[in-house]
Every structure is written in structure tokens, then in C-alpha cells.
C-alpha positions in Angstrom: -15.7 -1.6 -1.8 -15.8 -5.1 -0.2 -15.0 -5.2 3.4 -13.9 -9.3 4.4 -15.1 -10.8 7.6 -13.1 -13.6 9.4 -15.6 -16.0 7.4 -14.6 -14.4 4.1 -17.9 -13.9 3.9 -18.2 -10.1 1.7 -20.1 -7.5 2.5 -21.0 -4.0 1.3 -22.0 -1.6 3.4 -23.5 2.2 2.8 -20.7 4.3 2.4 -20.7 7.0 5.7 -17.9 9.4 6.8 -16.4 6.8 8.9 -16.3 4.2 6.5 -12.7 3.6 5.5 -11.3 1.2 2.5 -8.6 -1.6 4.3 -5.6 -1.3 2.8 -5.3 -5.0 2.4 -5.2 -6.4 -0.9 -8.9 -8.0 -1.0 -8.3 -10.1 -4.0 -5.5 -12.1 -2.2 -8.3 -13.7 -0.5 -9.7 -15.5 -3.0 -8.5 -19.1 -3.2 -5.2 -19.8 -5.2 -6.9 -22.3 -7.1 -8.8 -20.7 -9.8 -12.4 -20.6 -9.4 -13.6 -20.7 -12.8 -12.9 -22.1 -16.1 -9.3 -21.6 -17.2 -9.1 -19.0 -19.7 -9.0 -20.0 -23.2 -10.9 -17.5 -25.1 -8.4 -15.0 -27.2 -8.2 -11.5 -26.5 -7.4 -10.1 -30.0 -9.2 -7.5 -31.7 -10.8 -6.5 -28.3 -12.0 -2.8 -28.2 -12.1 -0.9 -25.0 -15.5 -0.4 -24.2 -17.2 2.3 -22.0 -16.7 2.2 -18.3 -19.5 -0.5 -17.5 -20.4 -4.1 -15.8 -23.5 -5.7 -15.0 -23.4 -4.6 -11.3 -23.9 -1.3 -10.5 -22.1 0.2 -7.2 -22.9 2.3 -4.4 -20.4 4.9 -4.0 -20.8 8.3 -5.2 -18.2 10.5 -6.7 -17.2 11.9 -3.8 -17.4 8.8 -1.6 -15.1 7.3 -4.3 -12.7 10.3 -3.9 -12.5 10.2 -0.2 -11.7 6.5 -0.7 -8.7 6.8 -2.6 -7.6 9.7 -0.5 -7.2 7.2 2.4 -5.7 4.5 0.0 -2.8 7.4 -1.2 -2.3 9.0 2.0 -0.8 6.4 4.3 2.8 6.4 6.4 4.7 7.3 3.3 4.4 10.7 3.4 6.0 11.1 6.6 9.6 10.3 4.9 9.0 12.5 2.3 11.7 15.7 3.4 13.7 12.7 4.3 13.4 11.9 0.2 14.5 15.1 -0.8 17.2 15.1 1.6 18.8 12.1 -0.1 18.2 13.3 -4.1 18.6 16.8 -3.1 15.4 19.5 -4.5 15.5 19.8 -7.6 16.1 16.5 -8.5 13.3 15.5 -5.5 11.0 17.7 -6.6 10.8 16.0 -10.1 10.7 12.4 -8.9 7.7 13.0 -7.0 5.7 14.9 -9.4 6.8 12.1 -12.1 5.5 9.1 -9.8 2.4 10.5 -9.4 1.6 11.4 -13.4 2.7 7.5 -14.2 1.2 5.7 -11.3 -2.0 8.0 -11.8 -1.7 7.3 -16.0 -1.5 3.4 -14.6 -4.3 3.7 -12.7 -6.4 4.7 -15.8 -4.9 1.6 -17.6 -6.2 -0.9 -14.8 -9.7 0.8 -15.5 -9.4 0.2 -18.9 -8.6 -3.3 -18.4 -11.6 -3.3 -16.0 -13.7 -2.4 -18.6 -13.2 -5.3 -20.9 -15.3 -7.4 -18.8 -17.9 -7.9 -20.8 -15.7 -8.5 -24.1 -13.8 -11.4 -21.9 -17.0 -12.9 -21.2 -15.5 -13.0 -17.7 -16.2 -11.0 -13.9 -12.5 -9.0 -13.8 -13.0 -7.7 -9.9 -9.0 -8.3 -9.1 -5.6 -7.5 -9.9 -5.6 -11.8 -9.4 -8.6 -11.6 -12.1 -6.7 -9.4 -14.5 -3.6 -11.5 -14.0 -5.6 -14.9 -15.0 -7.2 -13.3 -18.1 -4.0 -11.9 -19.4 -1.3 -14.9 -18.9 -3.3 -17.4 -17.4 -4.4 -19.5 -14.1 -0.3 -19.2 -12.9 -0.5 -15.5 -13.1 -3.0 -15.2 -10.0 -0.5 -17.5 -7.5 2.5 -15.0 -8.7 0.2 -12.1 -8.3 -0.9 -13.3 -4.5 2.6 -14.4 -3.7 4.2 -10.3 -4.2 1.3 -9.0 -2.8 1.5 -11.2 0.6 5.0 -10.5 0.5 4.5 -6.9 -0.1 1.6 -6.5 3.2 4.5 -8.9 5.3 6.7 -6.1 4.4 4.5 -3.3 4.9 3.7 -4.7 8.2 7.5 -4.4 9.3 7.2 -0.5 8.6 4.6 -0.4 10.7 6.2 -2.1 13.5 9.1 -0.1 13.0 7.3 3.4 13.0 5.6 2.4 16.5 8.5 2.4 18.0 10.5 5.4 16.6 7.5 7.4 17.4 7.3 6.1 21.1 11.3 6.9 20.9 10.7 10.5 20.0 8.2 10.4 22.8 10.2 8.9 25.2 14.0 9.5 24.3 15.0 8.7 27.9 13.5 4.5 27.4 15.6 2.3 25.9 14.6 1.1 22.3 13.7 -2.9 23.2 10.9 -1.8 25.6 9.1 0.1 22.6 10.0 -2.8 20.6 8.0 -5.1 23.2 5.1 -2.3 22.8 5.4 -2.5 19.4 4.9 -6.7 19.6 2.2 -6.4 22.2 -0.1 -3.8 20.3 0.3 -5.0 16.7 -0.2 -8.9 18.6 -3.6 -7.6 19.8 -4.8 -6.1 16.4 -3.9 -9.1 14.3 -6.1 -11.2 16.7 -9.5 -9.1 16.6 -11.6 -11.4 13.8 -14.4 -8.3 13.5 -12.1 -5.7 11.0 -15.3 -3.7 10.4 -14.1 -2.0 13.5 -10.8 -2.2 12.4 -11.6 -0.2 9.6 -13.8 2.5 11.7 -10.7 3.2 13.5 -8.6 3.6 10.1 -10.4 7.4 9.8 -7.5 8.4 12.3 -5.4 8.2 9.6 -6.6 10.9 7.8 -7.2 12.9 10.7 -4.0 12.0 11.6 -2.5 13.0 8.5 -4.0 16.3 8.1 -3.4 17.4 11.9 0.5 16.4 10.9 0.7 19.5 7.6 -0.9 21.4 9.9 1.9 21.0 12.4 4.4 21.1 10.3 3.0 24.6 8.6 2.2 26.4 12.0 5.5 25.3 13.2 7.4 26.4 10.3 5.9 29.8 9.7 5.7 30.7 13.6 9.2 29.8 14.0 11.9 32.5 13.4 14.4 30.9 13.6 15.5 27.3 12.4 15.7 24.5 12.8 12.1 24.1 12.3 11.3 27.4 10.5 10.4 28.1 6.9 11.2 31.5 7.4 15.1 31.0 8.7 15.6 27.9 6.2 18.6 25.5 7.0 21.4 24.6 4.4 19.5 22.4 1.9 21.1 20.8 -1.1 19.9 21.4 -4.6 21.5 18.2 -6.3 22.3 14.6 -4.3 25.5 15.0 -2.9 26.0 11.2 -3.4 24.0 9.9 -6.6 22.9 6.6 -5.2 21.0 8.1 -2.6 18.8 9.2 -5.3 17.3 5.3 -5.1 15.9 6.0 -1.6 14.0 9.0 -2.7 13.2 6.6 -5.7 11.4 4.2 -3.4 10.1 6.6 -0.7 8.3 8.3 -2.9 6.7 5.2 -4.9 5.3 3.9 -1.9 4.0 7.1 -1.0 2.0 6.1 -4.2 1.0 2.6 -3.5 -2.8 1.0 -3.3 -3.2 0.7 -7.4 -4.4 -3.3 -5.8 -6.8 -1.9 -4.2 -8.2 0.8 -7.0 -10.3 -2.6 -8.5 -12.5 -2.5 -5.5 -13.1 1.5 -5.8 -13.9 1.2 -9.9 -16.6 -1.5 -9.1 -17.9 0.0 -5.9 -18.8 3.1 -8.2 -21.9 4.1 -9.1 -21.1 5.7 -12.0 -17.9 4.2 -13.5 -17.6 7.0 -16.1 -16.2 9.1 -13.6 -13.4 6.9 -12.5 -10.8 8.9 -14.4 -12.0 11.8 -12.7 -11.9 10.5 -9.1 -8.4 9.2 -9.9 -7.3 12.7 -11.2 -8.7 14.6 -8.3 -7.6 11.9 -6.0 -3.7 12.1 -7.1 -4.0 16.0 -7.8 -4.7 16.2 -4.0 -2.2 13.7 -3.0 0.2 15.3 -4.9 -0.5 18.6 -3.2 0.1 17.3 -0.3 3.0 15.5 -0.6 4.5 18.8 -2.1 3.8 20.6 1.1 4.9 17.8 3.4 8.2 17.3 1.4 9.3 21.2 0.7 8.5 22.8 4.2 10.3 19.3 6.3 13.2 19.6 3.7 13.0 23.4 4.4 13.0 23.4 8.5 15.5 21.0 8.6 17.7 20.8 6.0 20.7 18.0 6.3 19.2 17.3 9.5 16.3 16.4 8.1 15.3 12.3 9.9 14.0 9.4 8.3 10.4 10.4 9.7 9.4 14.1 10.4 8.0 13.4 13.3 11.2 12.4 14.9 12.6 15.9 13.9 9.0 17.5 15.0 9.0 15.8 18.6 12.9 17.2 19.0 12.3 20.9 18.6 11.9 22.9 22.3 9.6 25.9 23.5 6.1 26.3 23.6 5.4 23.7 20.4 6.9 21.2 22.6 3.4 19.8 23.2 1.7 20.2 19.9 4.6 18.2 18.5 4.3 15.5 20.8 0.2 15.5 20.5 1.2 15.0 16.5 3.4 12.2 17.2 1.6 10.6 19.0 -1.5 10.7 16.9 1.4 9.6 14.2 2.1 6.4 16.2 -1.8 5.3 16.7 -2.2 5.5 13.5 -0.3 2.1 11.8 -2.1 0.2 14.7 -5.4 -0.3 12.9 -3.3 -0.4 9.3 -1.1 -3.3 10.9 -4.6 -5.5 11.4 -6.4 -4.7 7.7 -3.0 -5.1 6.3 -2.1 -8.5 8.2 -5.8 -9.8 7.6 -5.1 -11.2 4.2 -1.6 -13.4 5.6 -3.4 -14.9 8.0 -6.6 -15.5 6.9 -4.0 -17.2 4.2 -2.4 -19.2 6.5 -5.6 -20.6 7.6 -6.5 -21.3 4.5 -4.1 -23.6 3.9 -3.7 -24.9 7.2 -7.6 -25.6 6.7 -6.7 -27.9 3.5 -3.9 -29.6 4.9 -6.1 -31.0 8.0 -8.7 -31.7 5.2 -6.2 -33.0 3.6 -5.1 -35.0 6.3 -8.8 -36.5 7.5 -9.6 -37.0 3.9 -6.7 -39.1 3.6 -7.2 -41.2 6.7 -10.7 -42.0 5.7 -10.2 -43.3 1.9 -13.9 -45.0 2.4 -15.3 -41.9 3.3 -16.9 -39.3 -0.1 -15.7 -36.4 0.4 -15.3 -32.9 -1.9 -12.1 -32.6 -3.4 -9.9 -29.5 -1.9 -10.2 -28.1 -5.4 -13.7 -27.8 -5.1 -14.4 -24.4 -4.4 -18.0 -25.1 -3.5 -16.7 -26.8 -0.4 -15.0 -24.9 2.4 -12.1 -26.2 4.9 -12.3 -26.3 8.0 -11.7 -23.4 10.3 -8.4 -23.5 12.4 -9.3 -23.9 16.4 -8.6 -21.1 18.4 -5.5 -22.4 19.3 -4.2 -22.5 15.9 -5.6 -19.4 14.9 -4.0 -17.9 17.7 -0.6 -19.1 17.0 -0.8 -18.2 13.1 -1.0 -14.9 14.2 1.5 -15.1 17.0 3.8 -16.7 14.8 3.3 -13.9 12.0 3.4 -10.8 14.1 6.9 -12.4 15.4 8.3 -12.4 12.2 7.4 -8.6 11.6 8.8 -7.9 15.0 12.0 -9.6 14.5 12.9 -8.7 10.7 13.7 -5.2 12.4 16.7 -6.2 14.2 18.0 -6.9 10.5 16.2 -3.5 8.7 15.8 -1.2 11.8 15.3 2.1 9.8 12.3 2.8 8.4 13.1 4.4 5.2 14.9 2.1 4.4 11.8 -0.8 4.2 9.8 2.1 2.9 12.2 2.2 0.0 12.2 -1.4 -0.3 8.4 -1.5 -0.9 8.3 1.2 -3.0 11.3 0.7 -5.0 10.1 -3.3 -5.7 6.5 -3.9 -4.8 4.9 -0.6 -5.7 6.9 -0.4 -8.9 5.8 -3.9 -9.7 2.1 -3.8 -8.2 1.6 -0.4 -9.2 3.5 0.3 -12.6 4.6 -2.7 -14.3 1.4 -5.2 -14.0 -1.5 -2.6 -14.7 0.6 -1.8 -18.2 1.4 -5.7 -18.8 -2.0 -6.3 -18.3 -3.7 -4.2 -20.9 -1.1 -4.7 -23.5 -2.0 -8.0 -23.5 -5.3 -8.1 -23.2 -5.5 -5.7 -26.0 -3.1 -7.3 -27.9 -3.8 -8.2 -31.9 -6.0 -4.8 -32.0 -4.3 -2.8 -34.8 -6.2 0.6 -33.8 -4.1 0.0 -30.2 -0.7 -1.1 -31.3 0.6 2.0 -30.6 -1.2 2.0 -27.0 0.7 -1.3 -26.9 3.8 -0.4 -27.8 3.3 2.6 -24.8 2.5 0.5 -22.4 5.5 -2.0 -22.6 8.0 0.8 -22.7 6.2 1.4 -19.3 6.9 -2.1 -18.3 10.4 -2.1 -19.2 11.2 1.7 -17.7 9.4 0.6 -14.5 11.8 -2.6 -14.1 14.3 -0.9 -15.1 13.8 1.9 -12.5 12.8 -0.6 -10.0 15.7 -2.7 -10.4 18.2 0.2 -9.9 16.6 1.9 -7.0 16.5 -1.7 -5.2 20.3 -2.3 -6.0 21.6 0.7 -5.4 19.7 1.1 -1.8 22.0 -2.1 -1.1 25.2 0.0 -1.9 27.4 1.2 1.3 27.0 4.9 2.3 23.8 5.3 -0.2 22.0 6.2 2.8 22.2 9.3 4.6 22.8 9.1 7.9 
């Protein structure tokens, strides 16, 4: 995996325990421009080969599986009872194991498409890459315009699940204080310029993760009595008691499987790039285990009372757990500080980018006399904003995450919004657009073709409802 100074200089460093992949999108920070010849060569009667490119990695099997551990397991999770409190079990149950077969069957697709590098003729390191080679130089500024909006979005959940878990913490505060905290912190990680330590501190989400099932477990079967006991279940309901809630559950649990933009980085950084499929199926096995656990025993301990983040229902329960709770939900509300700075990285670093061209723009303009490199020349770097500008970028950036939740102040309900659009499109429809086009004119893989554009038109399709139908009054459960 790459990790992306403030220079957007790359680096690769040795893999260790601590060494965390950003959740960012690292292709988004390749210029919009396309940096190499437009693609003209056709793509028909490509074969798939074997996993291979020219550079070898450095990761190891497991490295590669601890990787996309910490790429699955992120903040979704936490509103997972919530999910099945809004499409009932059954129904709950189904949608989650079905999201994880297609996103992990997508997954495979994007390391096929990884693996036609060498039949393209052409480095494919990036869902932007991928996007070129299959519809052309337009498809990378589409691609980098949902993803920045998707990590603007993301960065609102974040915000948002600082301050509920300060709430639970401190029911007695009012809510704008937290949502000062909430400014304040997020304010000071988008500013740091070294994310190597960023990234470092990232390893509390697993940690944090983990320590959470085990809360939720040792609550529920030391507890005799609910709420809060999987022993003494509460009323649960089998089937949605209002259909349309199902498209919550719908996008919770998508974004629970977000990160496909990401699963690039972890196929090149591999050593041996055979056993991607393998580190993808172990990876989302696990995951899936997981979220299984998470989502049955919250649904179980709390029934219709079930909140829109566990935690919140965790940090509510008296007696002796009182603490343990609290410890968990705290550790809960650390954990989306370091995510908000990796994910936010990519926006600004954006923003300077093009801030960077316009004042080239602006000098180069001024000066007609003067040669100087054409913006488009990628050989030739803008100048860096001052620290007064790249201050207020940032300022200006975290402002907007901070305000949009005085319009979406609950935080399934962004969750669903990201899963239900971004992850269906990042995550679903692109990987399968991608190889069907770039394998396109094969005879051996028309069936594969036809497959994967059914997947494109039941992903939009699925995505489209879910996002409408979270817009309909009384869909969500209050």
C-alpha cells in the first residue's frame, strides 16, 4: 500500500503490526488531468491473465489480510442491530450475508481487471486507472468527483458519531458543546501534514472494534435480565413492520462493506498476487462473522429499543457494567478522529491542488513574456498553498462537515446515504462495469459479460430504491 505525504510524494514502507491502510481513496490524488496517453488501443479479445504486473509487492498473505480487515471493519458496524431493527431478522439476516457474497464476488472482478495490465499495455494501479482504460480520460474526473464526495460524506459520519458518543458519555451537556468538540478535534486532525502518524494511530480502530463484541458479548451473556441480555431477549421483530425501512438496513449494511477503492492498493502491494482471492475470501469470511455477532446479540439485548449506534444503548445500561460500557464508548469515540484526517487528506490536498493551478494560472497569466510549463504538464508541479491558505482550506472544509449535521443529525441516516449511493456505486456497480468492458468482444467471456451487467443494473437498481425510499416520511424508526 501507498501511504501519501503532504508533498504527494509516495512511499512504501515495511509492513509492521502498527502499520494501518488510510481509508482515503489514494487514487483521487493523482491529478484530474490524465497523465498518460489517452487510451486508444481496443480491448477486444482480451483474455484474463494470471494475477501478475511487473512490480512485485511487499505484503505477505497475512499482512494483506490484516489490511483489509481494517479497510472492512470501520464505524459501520456499530449500526448494525440498528439494521435489523428496521428490516426486522430474518429479512436482516439475508441482506447482510447477500452484501458481503456480491461486494466480495466484486472484489474478485476488480482483481481481474487488475490483471489485464499487461494485455492493456498500460499501469492499472486505481479505480481512476480502470475507469480511463474502460470509457476513457472523462471516466477518471467522474470517478474522483463520487469519491471526494463520498469521503465529504463520510467525514460528516464521523463528526456526527463524536458527538453522540460524547452524548452517551455526558447525557447531562447540552448537544452544541460536543458539537464544538467535535469541530475542534476533527479541525486539529485535518491540519497535521505528517498522516504516517495519522495512520499509526488508526490500529485503535481495530482494537477498538474488537474490545466493542467483546462488550457487547460479556454484557449480554452476564446479564439476566434485559435490556441488555441475550439470555432475557427483548421483543424483536421477525419481518419490517414498515417495508421502507428495509432501505436503511439496505445502506447500513453496504457501508458496512465499503473500501473496494482502496482493494487496488492491497492487490499491488502483494507479494504474491495469486492469493488475492484468498485474502479477499478470508478477509470478508471474517467480516462477515463479525458483523453477524455485532448485529444478532445488539438486535437481541435490545430489541425495538435498539439506537442508531450500540454504543448509545451500551453507555445507557446501569450496575456494575456501568464503567466497562463507558470505557467502550469512549474508545468508540477516539476512534473516527484519526479516520476523519486519512479520510479528509484526499479533499484537501484537492483543494490545494487546484488552488495551486489557479495562482499558477494567475502568475502565468500576468507574465505573457515569461516561458513557463503549461498546467497540463504533469512534469511540472504548482505551487504549494501558504500556510495561510492551507490553513483555511481545511478550516473551511471541516466547517462544512460540521454544519451539514444540523441538516442530517442522525447518523444512520448518513450511513445509509453512503452505503445505499456511494458504496453501491464505488463498490458494486463500477468494479462490474469495468470488466465488462474491458473484456468486451471476447466470445469465451460473453456470458461473464452478460453477469456482470445484470450486476450493474441490480446494484442501481437496489441503490436507487434504498436512496429514495430513506427520503420517505416515517421510513425511519425512531
Amino acid at each position: 500500500m501507498t501511504y501519501l505525504s503532504f508533498d504527494n510524494t509516495l512511499t512504501h514502507p515495511p509492513f509492521s503490526p502498527t502499520r494501518i491502510l488510510p481509508t482515503h481513496r489514494q487514487d483521487l490524488l493523482k491529478p484530474f488531468l490524465p497523465t498518460q496517453t489517452p487510451h486508444t488501443q481496443s480491448t477486444s479479445h482480451i483474455h484474463p491473465t494470471n494475477h501478475h504486473l511487473s512490480t512485485p509487492g511487499t505484503c505477505s498473505t497475512a499482512s494483506s489480510i490484516f489490511n483489509t480487515l481494517n479497510l472492512l471493519i470501520g464505524i459501520g458496524f456499530l449500526s448494525l442491530p440498528y439494521a435489523l431493527r428496521c428490516s426486522g431478522l430474518l429479512p436482516g439476516l439475508v441482506i447482510i450475508i447477500s452484501t458481503c457474497l456480491l461486494t466480495n464476488l466484486t472484489g474478485h472482478l476488480l482483481g481481474k481487471c487488475l490483471a489485464l495490465s499487461s494485455k492493456l499495455g498500460r499501469s492499472l494501479s486505481s479505480y481512476g486507472d480502470l475507469g480511463e482504460a474502460a470509457f476513457g480520460s472523462k471516466a477518471r474526473k467522474w470517478v474522483s468527483v463520487v469519491f471526494l464526495t463520498e469521503l465529504v460524506v463520510t467525514c460528516v459520519a464521523f463528526v456526527i458519531l463524536i458527538e453522540d458518543s460524547l452524548g452517551a458519555i455526558f447525557p447531562e451537556i447540552e448537544t452544541g458543546v460536543f458539537r464544538g468538540i467535535a469541530f475542534a478535534v476533527c479541525l486539529g486532525a485535518a491540519l497535521v501534514k505528517n498522516l504516517t502518524y495519522i495512520s499509526y494511530a488508526s490500529l485503535v480502530g481495530i482494537v477498538g472494534s474488537l474490545n466493542l463484541v467483546g462488550v457487547i458479548l460479556y454484557n449480554g451473556v452476564t446479564s439476566t435480565k434485559g435490556p441488555g441480555s441475550i439470555l432475557d431477549p427483548m421483543p424483536i421483530s421477525t419481518f419490517p413492520e414498515n417495508p421502507v425501512s428495509t432501505s436503511f438496513a439496505v445502506g447500513i449494511v453496504m457501508a458496512g462493506f465499503a473500501g473496494h477503492a482502496v482493494l487496488p492498493n492491497i492487490y499491488l502491494d502483494m507479494k504474491d498476487k495469486s492469493r488475492y482471492p484468498f485474502v479477499l475470501n478470508v478477509s470478508f469470511c471474517i467480516a462477515l462473522t463479525l458483523y453477524l455477532t455485532v448485529a444478532v446479540a445488539g438486535y437481541l439485548m435490545f430489541g425495538q429499543q435498539t439506537l442508531q449506534e450500540i454504543t448509545m444503548n451500551l453507555a445507557a445500561l446501569p450496575g456494575a457494567k456501568k464503567s466497562l460500557n463507558l470505557f467502550a464508548t469512549a474508545l468508540i469515540c477516539f476512534i473516527p478522529i484519526p479516520k476523519y484526517a486519512l479520510t479528509m487528506a484526499p479533499v484537501s490536498q484537492t483543494a490545494d491542488a487546484y488552488l495551486g493551478r489557479f495562482l499558477h494560472k494567475s502568475q502565468s497569466s500576468s507574465k505573457p513574456t515569461e516561458a513557463t510549463p503549461l498546467i497540463s504538464d504533469t512534469a511540472h508541479r504548482p505551487p504549494k498553498p501558504s500556510m495561510t491558505q492551507y490553513i483555511l482550506i481545511r478550516v473551511f472544509l471541516v466547517s462544512v462537515t460540521a454544519l451539514i449535521p444540523f441538516i442530517l443529525p442522525h447518523f444512520d441516516t448518513v450511513l445509509g446515504l453512503i452505503g445505499s449511493f456511494f458504496t453501491v456505486a464505488v463498490s458494486v456497480v463500477m468494479p462490474a462495469a469495468f470488466y465488462a468492458k474491458l473484456t468486451k468482444g471476447d466470445e469465451s467471456m460473453k456470458w461473464v459479460w452478460a453477469g456482470c451487467w445484470t450486476l450493474v443494473g441490480i446494484g442501481a437498481l437496489a441503490g436507487m430504491l434504498a436512496t429514495v425510499g430513506m427520503g420517505v416520511p416515517g421510513a425511519r424508526p425512531i
